[in-house]
N, C-alpha and C positions, 0 to 999 in steps of 0.2 A: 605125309597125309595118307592116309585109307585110301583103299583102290575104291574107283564108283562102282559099284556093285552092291548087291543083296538087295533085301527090304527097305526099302523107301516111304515111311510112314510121311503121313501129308495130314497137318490138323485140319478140321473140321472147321466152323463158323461157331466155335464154345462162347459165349460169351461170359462165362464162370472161370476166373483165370484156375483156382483152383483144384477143381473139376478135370481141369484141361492140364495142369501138371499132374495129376496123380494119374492119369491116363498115359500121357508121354510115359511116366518115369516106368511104368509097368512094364510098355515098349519096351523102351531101355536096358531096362535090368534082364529084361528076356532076351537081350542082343542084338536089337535095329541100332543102327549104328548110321546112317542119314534121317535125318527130320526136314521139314518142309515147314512152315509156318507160313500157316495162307487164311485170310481172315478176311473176307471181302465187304460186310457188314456193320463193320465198328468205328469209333472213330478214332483217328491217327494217333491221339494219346495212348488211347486204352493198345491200341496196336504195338507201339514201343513200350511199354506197360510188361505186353505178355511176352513181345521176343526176351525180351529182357531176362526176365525169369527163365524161357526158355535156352537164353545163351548159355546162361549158370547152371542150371541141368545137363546139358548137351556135355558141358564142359566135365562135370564129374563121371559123367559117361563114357568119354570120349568117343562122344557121336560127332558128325559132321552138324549144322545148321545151318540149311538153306533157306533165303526169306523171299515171298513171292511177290512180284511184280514191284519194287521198291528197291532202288538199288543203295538210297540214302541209308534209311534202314538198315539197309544190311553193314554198311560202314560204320552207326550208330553204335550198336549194340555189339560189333565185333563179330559178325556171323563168320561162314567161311565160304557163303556164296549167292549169289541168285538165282530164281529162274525166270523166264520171262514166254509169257505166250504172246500170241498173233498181235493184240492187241494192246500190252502194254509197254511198247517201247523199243528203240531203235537198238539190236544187239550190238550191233560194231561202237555204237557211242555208248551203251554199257561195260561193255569190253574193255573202253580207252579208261574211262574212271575208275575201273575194278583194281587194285593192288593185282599183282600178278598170281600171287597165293591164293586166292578166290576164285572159287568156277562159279563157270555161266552156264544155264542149263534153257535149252530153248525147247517150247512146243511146236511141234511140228504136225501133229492131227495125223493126215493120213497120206503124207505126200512123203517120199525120201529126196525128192528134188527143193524140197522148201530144208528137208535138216541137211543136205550138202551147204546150200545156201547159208543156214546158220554157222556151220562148222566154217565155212568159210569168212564168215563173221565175228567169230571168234570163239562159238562155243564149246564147252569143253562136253558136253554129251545133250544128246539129245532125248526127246521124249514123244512116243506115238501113241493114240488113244482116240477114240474109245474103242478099248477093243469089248466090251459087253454091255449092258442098262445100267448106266450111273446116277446115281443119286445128285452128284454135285451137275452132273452136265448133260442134264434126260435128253435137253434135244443134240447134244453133238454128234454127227458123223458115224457110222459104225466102220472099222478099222480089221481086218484079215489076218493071222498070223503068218499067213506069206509076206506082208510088210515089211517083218522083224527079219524074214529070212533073205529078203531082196537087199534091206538094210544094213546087214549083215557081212553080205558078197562085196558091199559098194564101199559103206563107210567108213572111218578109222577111228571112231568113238565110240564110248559107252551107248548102249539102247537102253529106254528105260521106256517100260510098258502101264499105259493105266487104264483105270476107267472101267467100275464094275468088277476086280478082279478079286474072284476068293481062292483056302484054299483050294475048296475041288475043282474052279476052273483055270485055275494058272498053269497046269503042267506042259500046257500047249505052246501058251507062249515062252515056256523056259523054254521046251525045244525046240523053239521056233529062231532062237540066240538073245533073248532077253538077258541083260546083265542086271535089270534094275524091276523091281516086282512095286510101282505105287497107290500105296492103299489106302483106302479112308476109313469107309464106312465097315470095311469088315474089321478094324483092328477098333478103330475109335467105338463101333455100337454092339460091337462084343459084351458077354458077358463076363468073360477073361480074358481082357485083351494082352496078357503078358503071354496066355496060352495060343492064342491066336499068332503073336507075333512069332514064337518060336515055331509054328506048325509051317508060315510059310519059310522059316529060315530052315528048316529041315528039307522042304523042297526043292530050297535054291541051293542047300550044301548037301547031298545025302552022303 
């Protein structure tokens, strides 16, 4: 399996499944190589509906698919992991149910005492955010690129950064030791999002 690293595209609330594959597949073919399938607004069919499709994209890709907050799901449809924030669900008894093959990806916001915690629960990387004004999460938290760098010294997993990040403002948090750049709205409400996705894969490989 692929090291956790690079571009971490994270879908949107599409509720046009097809809309929402010709967007992925653009990602895709431009070289994001993790997806995220997060969909907080639909109902549970139309949801395994769209990973579905999404596992069989991913797969011709050979991208990773992670599915958010739903660990049944991800078992369903054959993903090849989860992630789970604050709020939905105990990581360690995710952890026990997960095949061993599958990573667990945990929110962590702005604390590296809460992602020790996960990592101690079993996750295989973690993720801190918001580091900018996001779309999906206006009122959360706003998060420092010394986070990443404290994070960095302490932890023994992947970091993975989000929350409002485009290209011109992510160079801080690569230097800061970001392994993971997660995007939404700059890749998903692009006008080119295949050219988007390669601009920030140029940043995270120069």
């Amino acid at each position: 399996m692929m090291p956790l690293e690079g571009l971490y595209a994270i879908t949107p609330d599409e509720p046009n499944t097809r809309r929402l594959l010709t967007t992925t597949e653009a990602l895709l073919a431009a070289g994001c190589r993790i997806l995220q399938y997060r969909h907080k607004t639909t109902t549970p069919c139309h949801r395994a509906e769209q990973a579905g499709a999404l596992r069989a994209l991913t797969h011709t890709y050979g991208a990773r698919l992670i599915i958010n907050d739903d660990v049944e799901l991800a078992l369903t449809v054959g993903a090849d992991g989860v992630h789970l924030g604050a709020d939905d669900g105990d990581l360690a008894a995710a952890r026990a149910h997960l095949p061993a093959p599958l990573c667990l990806g945990a929110s962590c916001y702005q604390s590296v005492d809460s992602a020790r915690a996960a990592i101690t629960a079993g996750a295989d990387y973690v993720a801190f955010g918001r580091f900018f004004p996001s779309t999906s999460k206006p009122l959360a938290q706003q998060a420092h690129p010394n986070l990443l760098r404290a994070a960095r010294q302490q932890l023994n997993r992947p970091l993975c950064a989000i929350g409002g990040i485009t290209v011109d403002n992510a160079p801080p948090l690569i230097a800061a030791g970001a392994h993971m750049l997660a995007v939404i709205a700059a890749l998903y409400d692009a006008d080119d999002p295949g050219a988007q996705a390669r601009a920030f894969i140029n940043l995270l490989n120069p």
